[in-house]
N, CA, C, O and CB atoms as a CASP TS submission, in Angstrom:
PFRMAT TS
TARGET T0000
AUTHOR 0000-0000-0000
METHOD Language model
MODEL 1
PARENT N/A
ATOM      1  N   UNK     1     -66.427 -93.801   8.337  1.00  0.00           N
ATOM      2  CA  UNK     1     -65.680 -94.642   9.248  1.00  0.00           C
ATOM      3  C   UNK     1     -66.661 -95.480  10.078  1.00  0.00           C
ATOM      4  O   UNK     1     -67.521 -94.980  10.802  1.00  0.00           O
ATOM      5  CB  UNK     1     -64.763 -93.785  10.163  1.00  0.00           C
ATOM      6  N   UNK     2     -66.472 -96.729   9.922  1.00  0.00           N
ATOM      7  CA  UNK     2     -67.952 -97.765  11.028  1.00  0.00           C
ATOM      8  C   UNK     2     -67.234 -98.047  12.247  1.00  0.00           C
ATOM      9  O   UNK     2     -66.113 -98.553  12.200  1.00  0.00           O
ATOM     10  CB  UNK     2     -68.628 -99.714  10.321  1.00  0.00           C
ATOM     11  N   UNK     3     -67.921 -97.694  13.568  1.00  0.00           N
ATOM     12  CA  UNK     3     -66.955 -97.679  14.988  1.00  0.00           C
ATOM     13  C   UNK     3     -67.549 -99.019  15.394  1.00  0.00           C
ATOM     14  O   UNK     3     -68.714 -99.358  15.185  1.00  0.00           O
ATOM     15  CB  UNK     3     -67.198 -96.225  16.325  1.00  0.00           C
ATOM     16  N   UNK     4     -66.643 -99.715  15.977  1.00  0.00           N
ATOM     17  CA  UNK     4     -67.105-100.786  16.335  1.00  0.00           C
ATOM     18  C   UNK     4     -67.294-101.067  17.719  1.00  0.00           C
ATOM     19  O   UNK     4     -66.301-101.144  18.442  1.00  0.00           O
ATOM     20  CB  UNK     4     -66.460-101.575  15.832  1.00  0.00           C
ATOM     21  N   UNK     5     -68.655-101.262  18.268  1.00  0.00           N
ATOM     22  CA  UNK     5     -69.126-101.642  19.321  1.00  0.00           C
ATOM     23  C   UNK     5     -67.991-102.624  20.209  1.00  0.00           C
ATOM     24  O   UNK     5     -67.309-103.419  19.563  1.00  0.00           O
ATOM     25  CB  UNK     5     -70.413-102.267  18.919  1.00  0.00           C
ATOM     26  N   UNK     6     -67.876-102.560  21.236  1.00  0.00           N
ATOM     27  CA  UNK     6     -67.025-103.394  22.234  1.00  0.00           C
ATOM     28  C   UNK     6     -68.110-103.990  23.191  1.00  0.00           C
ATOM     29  O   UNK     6     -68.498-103.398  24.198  1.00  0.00           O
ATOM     30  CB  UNK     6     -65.838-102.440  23.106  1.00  0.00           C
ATOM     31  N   UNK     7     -68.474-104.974  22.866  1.00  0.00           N
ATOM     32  CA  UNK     7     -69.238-105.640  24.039  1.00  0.00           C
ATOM     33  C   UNK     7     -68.798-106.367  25.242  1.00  0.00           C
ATOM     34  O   UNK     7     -68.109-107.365  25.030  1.00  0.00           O
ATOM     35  CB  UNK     7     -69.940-106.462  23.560  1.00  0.00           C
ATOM     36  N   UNK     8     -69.004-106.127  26.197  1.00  0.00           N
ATOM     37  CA  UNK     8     -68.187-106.564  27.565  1.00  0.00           C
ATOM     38  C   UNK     8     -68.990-107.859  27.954  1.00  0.00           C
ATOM     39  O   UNK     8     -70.215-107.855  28.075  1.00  0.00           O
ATOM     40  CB  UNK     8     -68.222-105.286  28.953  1.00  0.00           C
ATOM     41  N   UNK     9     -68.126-109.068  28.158  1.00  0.00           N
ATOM     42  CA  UNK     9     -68.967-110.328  28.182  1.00  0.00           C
ATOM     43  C   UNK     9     -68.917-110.259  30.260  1.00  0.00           C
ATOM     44  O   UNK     9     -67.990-110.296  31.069  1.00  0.00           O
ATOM     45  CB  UNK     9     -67.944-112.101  27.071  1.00  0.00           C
ATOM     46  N   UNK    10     -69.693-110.201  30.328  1.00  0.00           N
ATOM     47  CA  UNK    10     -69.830-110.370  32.210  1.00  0.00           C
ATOM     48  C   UNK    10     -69.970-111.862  32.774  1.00  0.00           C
ATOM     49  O   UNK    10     -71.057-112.379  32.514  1.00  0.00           O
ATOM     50  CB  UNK    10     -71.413-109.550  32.868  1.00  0.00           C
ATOM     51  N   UNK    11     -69.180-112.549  33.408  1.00  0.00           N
ATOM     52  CA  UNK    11     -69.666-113.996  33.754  1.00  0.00           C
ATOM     53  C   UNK    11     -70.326-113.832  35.018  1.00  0.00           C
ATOM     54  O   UNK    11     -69.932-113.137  35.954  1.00  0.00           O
ATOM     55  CB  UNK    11     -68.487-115.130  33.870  1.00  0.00           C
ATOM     56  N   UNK    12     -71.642-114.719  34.948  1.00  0.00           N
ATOM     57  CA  UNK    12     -72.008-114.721  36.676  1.00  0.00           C
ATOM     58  C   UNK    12     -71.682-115.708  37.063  1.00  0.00           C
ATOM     59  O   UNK    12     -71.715-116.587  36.201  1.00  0.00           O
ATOM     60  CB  UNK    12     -73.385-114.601  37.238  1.00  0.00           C
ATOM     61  N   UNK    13     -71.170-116.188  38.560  1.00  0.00           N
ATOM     62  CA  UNK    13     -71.147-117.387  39.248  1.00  0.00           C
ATOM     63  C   UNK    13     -72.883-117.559  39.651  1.00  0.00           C
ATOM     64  O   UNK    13     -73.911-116.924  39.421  1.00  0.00           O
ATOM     65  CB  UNK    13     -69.982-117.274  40.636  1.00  0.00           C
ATOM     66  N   UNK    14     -72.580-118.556  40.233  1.00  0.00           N
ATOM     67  CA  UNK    14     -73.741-119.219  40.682  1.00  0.00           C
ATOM     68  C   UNK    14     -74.570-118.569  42.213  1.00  0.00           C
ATOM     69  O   UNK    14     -75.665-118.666  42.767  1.00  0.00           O
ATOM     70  CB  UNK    14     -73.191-120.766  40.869  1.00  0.00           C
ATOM     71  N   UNK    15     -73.568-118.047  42.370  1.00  0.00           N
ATOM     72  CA  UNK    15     -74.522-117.355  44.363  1.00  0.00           C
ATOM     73  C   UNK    15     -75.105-116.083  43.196  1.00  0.00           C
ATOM     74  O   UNK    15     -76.299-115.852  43.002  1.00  0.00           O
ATOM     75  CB  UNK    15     -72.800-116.324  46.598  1.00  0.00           C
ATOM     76  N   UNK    16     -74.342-115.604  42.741  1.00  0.00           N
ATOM     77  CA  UNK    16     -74.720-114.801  42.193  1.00  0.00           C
ATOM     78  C   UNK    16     -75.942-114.359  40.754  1.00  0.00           C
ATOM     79  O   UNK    16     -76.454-113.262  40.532  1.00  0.00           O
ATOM     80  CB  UNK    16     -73.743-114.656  42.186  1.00  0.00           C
ATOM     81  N   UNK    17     -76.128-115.789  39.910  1.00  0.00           N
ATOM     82  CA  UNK    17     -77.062-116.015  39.377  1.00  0.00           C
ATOM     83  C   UNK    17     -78.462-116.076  40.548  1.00  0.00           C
ATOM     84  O   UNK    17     -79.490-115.410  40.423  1.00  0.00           O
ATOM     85  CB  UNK    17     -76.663-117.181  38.593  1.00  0.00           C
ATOM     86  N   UNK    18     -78.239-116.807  41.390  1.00  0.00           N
ATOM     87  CA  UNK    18     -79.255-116.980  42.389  1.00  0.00           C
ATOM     88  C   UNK    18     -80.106-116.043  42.831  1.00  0.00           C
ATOM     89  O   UNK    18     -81.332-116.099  42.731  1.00  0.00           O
ATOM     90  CB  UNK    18     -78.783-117.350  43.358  1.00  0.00           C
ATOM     91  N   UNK    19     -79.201-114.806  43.531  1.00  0.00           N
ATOM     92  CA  UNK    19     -79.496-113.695  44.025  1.00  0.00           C
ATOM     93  C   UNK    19     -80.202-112.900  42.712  1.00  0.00           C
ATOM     94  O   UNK    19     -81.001-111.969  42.815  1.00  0.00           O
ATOM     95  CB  UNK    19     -78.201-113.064  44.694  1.00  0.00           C
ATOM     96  N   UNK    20     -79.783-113.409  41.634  1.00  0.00           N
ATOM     97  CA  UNK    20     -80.461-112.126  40.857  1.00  0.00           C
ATOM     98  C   UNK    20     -81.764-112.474  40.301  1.00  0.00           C
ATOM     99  O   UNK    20     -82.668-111.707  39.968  1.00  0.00           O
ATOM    100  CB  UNK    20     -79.568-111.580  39.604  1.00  0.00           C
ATOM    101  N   UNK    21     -81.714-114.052  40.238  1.00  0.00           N
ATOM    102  CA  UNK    21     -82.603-114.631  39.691  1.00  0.00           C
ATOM    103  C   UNK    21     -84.158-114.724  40.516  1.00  0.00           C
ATOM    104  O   UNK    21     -85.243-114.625  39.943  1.00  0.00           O
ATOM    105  CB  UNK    21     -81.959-115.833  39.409  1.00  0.00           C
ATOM    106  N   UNK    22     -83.957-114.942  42.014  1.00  0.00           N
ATOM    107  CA  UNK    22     -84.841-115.487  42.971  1.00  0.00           C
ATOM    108  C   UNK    22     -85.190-116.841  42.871  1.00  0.00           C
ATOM    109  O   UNK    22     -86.263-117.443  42.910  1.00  0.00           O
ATOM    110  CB  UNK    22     -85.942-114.818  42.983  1.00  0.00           C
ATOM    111  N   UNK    23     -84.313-117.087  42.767  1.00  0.00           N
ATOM    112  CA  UNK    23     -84.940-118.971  42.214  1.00  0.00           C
ATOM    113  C   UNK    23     -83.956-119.880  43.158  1.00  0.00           C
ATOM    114  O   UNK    23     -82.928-119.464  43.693  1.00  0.00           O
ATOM    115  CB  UNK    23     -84.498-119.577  39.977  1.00  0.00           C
ATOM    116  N   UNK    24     -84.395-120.983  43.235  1.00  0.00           N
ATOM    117  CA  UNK    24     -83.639-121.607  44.038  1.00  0.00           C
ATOM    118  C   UNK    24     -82.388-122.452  43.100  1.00  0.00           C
ATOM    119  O   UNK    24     -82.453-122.208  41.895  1.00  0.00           O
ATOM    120  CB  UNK    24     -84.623-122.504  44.918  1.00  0.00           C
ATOM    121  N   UNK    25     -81.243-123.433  43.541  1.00  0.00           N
ATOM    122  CA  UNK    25     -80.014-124.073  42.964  1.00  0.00           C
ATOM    123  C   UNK    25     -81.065-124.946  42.031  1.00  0.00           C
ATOM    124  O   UNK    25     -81.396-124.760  40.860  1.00  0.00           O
ATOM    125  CB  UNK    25     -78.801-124.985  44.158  1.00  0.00           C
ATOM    126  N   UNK    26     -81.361-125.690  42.715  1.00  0.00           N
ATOM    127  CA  UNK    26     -82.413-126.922  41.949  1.00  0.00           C
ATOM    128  C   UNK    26     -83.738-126.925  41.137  1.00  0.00           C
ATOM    129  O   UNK    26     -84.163-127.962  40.627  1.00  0.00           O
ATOM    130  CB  UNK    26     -82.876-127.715  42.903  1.00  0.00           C
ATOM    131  N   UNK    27     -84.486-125.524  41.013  1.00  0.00           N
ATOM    132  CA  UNK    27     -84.671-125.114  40.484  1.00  0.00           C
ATOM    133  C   UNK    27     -84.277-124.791  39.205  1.00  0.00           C
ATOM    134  O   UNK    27     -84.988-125.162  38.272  1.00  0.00           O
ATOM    135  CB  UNK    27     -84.785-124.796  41.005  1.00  0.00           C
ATOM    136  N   UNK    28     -83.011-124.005  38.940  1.00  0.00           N
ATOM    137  CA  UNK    28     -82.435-123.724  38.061  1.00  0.00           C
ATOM    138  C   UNK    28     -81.606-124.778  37.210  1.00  0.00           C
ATOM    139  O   UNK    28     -81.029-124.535  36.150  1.00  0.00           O
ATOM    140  CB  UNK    28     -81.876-122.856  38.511  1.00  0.00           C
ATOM    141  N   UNK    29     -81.658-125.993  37.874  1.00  0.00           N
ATOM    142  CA  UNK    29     -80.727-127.013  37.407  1.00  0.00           C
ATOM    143  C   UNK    29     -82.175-127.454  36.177  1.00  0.00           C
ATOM    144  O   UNK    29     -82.316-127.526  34.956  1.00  0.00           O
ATOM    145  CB  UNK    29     -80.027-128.414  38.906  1.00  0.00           C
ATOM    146  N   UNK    30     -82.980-127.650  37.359  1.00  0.00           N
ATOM    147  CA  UNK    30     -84.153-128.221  36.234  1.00  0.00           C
ATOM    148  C   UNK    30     -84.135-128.035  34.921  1.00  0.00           C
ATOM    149  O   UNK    30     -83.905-128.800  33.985  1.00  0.00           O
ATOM    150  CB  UNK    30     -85.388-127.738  36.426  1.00  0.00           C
ATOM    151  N   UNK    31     -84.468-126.669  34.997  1.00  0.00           N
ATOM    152  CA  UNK    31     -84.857-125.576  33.969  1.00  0.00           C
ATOM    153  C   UNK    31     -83.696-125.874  32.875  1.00  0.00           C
ATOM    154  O   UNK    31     -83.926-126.377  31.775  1.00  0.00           O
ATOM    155  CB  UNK    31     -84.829-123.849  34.648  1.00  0.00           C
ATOM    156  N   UNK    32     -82.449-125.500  33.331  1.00  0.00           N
ATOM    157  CA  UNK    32     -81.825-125.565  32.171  1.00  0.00           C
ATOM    158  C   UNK    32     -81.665-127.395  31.703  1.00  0.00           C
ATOM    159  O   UNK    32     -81.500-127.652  30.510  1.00  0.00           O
ATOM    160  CB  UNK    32     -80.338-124.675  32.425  1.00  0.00           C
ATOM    161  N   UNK    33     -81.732-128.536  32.721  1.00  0.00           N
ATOM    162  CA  UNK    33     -81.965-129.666  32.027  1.00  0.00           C
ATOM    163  C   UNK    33     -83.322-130.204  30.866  1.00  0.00           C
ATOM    164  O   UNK    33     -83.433-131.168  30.108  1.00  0.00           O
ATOM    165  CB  UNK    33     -81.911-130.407  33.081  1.00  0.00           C
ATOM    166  N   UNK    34     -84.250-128.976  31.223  1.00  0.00           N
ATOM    167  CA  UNK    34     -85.655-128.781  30.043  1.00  0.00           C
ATOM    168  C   UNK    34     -84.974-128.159  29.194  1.00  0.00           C
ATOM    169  O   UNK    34     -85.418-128.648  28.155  1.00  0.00           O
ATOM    170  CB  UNK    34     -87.153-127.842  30.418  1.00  0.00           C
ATOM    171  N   UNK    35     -84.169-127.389  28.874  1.00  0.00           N
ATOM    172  CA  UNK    35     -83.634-126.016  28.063  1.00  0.00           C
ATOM    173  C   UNK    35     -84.474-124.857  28.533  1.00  0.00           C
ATOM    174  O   UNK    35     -84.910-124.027  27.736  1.00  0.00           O
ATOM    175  CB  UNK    35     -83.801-126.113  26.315  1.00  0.00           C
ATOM    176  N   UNK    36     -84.614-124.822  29.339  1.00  0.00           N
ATOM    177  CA  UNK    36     -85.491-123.274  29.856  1.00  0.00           C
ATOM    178  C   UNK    36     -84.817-122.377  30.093  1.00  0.00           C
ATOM    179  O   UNK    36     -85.174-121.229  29.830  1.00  0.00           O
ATOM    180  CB  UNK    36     -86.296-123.204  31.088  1.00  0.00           C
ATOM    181  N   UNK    37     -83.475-122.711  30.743  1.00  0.00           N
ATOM    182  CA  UNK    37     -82.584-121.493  31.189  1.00  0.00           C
ATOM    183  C   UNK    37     -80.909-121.398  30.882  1.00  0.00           C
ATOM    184  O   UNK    37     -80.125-122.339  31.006  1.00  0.00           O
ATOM    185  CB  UNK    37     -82.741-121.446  32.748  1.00  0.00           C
ATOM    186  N   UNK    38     -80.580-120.051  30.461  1.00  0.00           N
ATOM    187  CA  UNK    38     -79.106-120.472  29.580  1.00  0.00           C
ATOM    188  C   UNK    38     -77.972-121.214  30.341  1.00  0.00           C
ATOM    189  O   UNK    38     -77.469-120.935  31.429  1.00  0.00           O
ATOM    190  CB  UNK    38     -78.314-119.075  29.026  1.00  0.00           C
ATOM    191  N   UNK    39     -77.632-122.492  29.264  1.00  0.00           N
ATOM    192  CA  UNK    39     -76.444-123.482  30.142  1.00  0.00           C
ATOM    193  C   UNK    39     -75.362-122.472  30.739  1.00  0.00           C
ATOM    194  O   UNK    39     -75.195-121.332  30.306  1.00  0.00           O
ATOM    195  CB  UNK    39     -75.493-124.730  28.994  1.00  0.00           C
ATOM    196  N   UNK    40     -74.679-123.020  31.749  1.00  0.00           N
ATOM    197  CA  UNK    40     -72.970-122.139  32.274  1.00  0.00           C
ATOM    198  C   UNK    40     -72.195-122.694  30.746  1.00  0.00           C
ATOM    199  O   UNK    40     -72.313-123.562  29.880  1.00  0.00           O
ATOM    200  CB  UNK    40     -71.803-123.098  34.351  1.00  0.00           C
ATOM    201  N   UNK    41     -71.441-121.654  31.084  1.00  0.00           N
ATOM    202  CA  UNK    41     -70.152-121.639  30.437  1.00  0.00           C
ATOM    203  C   UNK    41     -69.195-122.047  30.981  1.00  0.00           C
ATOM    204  O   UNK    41     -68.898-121.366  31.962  1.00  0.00           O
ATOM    205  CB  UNK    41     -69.788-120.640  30.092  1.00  0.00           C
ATOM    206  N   UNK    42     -68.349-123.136  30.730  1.00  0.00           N
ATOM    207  CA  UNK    42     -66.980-123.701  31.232  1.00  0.00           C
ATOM    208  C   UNK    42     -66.110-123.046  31.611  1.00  0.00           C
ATOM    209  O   UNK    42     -65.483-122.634  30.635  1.00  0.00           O
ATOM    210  CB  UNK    42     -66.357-124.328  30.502  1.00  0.00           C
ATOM    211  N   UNK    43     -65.485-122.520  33.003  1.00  0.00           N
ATOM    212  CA  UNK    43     -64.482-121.500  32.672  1.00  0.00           C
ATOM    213  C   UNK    43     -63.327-122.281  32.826  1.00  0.00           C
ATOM    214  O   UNK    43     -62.346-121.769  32.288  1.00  0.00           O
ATOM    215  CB  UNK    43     -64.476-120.185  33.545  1.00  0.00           C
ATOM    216  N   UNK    44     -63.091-123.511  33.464  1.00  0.00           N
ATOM    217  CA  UNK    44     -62.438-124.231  34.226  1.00  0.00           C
ATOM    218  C   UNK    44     -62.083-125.824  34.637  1.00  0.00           C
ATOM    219  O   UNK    44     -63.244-126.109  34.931  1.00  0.00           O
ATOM    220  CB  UNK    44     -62.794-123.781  34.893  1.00  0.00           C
ATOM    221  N   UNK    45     -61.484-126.844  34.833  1.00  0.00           N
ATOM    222  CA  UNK    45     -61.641-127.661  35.143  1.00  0.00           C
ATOM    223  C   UNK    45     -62.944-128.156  36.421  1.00  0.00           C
ATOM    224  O   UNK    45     -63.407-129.263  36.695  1.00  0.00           O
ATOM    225  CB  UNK    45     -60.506-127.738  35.202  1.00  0.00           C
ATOM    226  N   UNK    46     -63.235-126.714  37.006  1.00  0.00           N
ATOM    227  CA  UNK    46     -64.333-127.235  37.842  1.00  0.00           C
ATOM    228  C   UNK    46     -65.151-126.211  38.209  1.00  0.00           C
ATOM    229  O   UNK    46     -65.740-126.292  39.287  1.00  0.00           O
ATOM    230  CB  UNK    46     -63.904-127.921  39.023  1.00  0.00           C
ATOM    231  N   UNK    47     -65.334-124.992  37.304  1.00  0.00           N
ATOM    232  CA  UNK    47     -65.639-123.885  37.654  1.00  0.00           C
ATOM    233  C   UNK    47     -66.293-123.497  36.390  1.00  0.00           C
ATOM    234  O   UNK    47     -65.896-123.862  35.283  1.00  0.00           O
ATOM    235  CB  UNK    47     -64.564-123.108  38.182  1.00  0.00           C
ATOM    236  N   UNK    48     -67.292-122.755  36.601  1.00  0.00           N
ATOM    237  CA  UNK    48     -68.680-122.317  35.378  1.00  0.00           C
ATOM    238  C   UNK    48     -69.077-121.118  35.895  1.00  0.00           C
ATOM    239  O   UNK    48     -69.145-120.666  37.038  1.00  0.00           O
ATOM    240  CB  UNK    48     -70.240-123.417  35.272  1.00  0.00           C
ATOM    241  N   UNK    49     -69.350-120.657  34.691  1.00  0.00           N
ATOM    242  CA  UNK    49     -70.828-119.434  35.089  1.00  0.00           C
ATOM    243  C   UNK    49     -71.341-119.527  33.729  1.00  0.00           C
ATOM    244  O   UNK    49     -71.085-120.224  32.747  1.00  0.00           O
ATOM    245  CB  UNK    49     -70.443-117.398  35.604  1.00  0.00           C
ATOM    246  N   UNK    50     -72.482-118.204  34.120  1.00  0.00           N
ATOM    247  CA  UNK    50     -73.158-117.747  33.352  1.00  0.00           C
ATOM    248  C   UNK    50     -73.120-116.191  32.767  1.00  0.00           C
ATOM    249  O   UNK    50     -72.984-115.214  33.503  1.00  0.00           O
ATOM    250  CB  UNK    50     -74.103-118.080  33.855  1.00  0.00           C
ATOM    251  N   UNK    51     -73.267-116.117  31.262  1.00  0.00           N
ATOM    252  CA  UNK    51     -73.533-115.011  30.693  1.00  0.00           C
ATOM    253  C   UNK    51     -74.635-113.875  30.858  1.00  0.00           C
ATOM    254  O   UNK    51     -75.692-113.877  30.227  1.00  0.00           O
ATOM    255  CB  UNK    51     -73.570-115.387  29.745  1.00  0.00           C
ATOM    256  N   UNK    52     -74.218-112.794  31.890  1.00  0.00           N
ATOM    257  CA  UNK    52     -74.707-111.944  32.490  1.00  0.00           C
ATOM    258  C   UNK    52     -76.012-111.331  31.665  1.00  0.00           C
ATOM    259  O   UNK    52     -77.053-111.029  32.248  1.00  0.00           O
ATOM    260  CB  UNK    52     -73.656-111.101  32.804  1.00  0.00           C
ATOM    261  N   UNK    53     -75.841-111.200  30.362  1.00  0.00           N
ATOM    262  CA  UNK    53     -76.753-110.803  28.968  1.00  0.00           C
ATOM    263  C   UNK    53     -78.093-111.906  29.027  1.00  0.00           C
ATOM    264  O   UNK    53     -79.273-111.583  28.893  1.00  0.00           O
ATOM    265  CB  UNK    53     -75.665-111.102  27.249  1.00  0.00           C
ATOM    266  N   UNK    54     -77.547-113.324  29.272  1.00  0.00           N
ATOM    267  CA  UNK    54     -78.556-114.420  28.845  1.00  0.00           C
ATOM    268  C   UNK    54     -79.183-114.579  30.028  1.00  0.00           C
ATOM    269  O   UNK    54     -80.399-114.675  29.863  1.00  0.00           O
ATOM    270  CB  UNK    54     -77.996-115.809  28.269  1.00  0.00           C
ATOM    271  N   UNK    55     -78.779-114.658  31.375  1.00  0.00           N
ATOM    272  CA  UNK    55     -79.761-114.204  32.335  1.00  0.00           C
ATOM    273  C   UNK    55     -80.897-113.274  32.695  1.00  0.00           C
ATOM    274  O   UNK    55     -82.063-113.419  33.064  1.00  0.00           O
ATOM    275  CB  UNK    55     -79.280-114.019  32.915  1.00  0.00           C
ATOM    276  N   UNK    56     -79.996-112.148  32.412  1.00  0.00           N
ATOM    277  CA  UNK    56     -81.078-111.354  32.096  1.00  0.00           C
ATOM    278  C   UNK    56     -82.260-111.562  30.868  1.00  0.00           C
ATOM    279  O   UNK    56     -83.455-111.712  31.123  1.00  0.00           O
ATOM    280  CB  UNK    56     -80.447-110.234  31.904  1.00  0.00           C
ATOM    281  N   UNK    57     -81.733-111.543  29.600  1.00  0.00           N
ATOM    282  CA  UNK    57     -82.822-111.586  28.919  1.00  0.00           C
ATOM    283  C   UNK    57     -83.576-112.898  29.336  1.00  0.00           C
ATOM    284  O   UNK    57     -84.772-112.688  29.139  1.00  0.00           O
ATOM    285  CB  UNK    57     -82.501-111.466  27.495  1.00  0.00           C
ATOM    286  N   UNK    58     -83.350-114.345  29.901  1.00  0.00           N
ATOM    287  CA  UNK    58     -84.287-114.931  30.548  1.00  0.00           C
ATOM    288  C   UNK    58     -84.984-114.511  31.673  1.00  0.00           C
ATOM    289  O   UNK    58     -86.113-114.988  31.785  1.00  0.00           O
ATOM    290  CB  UNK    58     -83.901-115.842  30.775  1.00  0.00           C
ATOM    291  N   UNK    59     -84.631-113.789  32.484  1.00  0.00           N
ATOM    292  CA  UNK    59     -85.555-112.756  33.740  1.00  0.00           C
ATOM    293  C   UNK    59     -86.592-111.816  32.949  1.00  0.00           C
ATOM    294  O   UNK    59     -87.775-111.642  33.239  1.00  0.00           O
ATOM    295  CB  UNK    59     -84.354-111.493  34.764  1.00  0.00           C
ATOM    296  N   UNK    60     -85.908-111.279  31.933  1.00  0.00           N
ATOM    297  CA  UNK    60     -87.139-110.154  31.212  1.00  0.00           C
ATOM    298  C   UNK    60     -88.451-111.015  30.469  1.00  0.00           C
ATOM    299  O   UNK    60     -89.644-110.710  30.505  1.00  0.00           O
ATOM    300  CB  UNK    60     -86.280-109.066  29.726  1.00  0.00           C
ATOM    301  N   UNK    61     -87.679-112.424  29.654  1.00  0.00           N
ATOM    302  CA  UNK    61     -88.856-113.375  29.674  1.00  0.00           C
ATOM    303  C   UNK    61     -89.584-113.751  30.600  1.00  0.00           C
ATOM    304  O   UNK    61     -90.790-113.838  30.370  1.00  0.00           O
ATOM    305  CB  UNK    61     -88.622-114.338  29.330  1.00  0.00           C
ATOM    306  N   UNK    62     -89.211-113.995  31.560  1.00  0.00           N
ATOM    307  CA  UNK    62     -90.048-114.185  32.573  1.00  0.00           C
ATOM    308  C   UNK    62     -91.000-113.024  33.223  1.00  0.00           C
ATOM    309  O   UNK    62     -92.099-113.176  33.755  1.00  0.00           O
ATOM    310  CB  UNK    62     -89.251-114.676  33.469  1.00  0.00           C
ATOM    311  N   UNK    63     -90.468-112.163  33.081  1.00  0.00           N
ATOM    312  CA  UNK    63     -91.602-110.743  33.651  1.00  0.00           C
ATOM    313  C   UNK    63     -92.587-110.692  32.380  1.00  0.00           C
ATOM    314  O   UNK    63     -93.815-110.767  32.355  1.00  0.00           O
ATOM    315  CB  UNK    63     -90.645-108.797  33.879  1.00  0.00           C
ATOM    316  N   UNK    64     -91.961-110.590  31.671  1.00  0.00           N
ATOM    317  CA  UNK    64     -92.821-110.469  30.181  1.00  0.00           C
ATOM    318  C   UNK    64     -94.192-111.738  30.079  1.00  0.00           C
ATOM    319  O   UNK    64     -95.372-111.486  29.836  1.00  0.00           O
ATOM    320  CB  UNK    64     -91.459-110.853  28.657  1.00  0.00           C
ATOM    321  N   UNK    65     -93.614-113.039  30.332  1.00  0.00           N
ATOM    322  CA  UNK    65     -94.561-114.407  30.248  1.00  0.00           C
ATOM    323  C   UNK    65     -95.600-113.941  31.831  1.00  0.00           C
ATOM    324  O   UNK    65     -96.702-114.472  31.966  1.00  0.00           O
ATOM    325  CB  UNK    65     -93.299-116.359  30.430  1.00  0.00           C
ATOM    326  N   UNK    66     -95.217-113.207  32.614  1.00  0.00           N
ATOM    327  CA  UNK    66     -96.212-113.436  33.851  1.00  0.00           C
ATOM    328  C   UNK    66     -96.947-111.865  33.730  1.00  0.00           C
ATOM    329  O   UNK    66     -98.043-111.713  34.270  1.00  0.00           O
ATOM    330  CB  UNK    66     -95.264-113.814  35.628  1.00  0.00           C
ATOM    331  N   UNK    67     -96.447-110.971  33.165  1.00  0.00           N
ATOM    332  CA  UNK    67     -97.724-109.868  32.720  1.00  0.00           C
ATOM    333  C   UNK    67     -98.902-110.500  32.177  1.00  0.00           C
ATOM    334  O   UNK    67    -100.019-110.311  32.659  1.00  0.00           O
ATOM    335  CB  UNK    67     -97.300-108.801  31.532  1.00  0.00           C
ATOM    336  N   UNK    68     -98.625-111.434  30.938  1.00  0.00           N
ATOM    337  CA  UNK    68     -99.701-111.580  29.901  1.00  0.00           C
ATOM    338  C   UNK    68    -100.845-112.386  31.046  1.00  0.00           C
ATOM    339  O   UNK    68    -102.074-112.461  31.046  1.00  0.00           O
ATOM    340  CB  UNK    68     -99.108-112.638  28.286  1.00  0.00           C
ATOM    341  N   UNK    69    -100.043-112.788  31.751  1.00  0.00           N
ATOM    342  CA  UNK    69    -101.354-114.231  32.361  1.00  0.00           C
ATOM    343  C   UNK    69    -102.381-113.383  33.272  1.00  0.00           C
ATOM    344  O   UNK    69    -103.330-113.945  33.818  1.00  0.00           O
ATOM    345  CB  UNK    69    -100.476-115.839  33.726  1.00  0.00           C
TER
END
């Protein structure tokens, strides 16, 4: 019998990307206008977040890119 994983999609808002991130609004705008950091997701006519998974694994890149140096 193959059980199938349930993955829970988490959206972050934006105060809340912030806080986890340490980075500032404009900052982060940058980044993802380079492609550095994962775009929001549309939830809304005027309302976005971000995928709780893709933040993170961009934070672990980032710990990971500032060990090596």
């Amino acid at each position: 019998m193959v059980q199938e994983l349930k993955v829970t999609l988490v959206i972050l808002r934006l105060k809340q990307v912030l806080a986890r991130t340490g980075i500032s609004r404009s900052f982060m705008y940058q980044k993802m206008a380079e492609g550095l950091f994962p775009p929001p997701v549309r939830l809304g006519a005027r309302a976005v977040g971000w995928v709780e998974s893709e933040v993170e694994a961009w934070l672990a890149a980032q710990v990971k890119k500032s060990r090596r140096a």
